[in-house]
N, C-alpha and C positions, 0 to 999 in steps of 0.2 A: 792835911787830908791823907788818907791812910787806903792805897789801894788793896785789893785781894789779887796777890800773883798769882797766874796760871800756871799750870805746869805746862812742861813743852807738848803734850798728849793731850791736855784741854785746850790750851790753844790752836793746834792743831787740828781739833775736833770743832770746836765753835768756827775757826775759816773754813773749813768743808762745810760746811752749814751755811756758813756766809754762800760762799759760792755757788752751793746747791739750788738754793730758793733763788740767787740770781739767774741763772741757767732756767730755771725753772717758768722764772715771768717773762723769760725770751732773749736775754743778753746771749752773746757767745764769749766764748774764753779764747781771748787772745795770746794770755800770757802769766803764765801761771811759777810762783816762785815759794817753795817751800820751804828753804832755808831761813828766809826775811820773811815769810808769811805776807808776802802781796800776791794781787794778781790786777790784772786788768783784763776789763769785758767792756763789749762793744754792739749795741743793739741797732741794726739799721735803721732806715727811717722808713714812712709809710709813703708807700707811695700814691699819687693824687691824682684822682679820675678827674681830668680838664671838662668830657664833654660833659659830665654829670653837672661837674660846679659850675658850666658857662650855663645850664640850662636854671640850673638855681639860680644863678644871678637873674638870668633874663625873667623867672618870674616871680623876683623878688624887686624889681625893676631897679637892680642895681647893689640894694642894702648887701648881697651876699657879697657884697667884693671885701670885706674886710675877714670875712673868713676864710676864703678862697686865697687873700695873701696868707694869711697867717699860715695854712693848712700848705701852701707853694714854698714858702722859707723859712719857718722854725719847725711843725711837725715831720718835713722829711730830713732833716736832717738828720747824721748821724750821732745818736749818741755814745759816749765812754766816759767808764768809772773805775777807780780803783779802791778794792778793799784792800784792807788790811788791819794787822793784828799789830798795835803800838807797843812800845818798849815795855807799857807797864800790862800789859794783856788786854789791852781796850778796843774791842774793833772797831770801826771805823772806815766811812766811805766817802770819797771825795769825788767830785765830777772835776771829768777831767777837759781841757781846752781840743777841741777839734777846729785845725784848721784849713 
């Protein structure tokens, strides 16, 4: 299989792009590396109105409590990704482990 190399100005160009549109939909840049063409961003989590969802639960007579977990332990968590530009000019995003 037969890649098209970047030049070091297009690659460089296409990761500014990466990282633009990420900044853009709410990440922040934590860590940015030009020589390797990585970086890593880090979007916090939402945070969750209790007395709203206890009031949904209670007139939902209960049903709301499985979104009221989901919405307390995976939507506020924090997320992180790392782009980057691979060896052959292919960018590329990975989520990354928050512990």
């Amino acid at each position: 299989m037969k890649y098209n190399h970047l030049s070091h100005e297009q690659s460089m160009q296409v990761f500014s792009n990466m990282i633009s549109n990420k900044v853009h939909n709410g990440f922040t840049l934590e860590e940015r590396n030009d020589e390797l063409l990585f970086a890593v961003l880090s979007k916090g989590g939402k945070v969750v109105n209790h007395s709203l969802n206890f009031l949904i639960f209670c007139l939902t007579l209960g049903l709301w409590s499985f979104a009221w977990l989901y919405l307390t332990f995976e939507a506020s968590k924090q997320k992180k990704i790392l782009v980057a530009i691979d060896e052959d000019g292919l960018p590329f995003e990975e989520r990354c482990l928050v512990a």
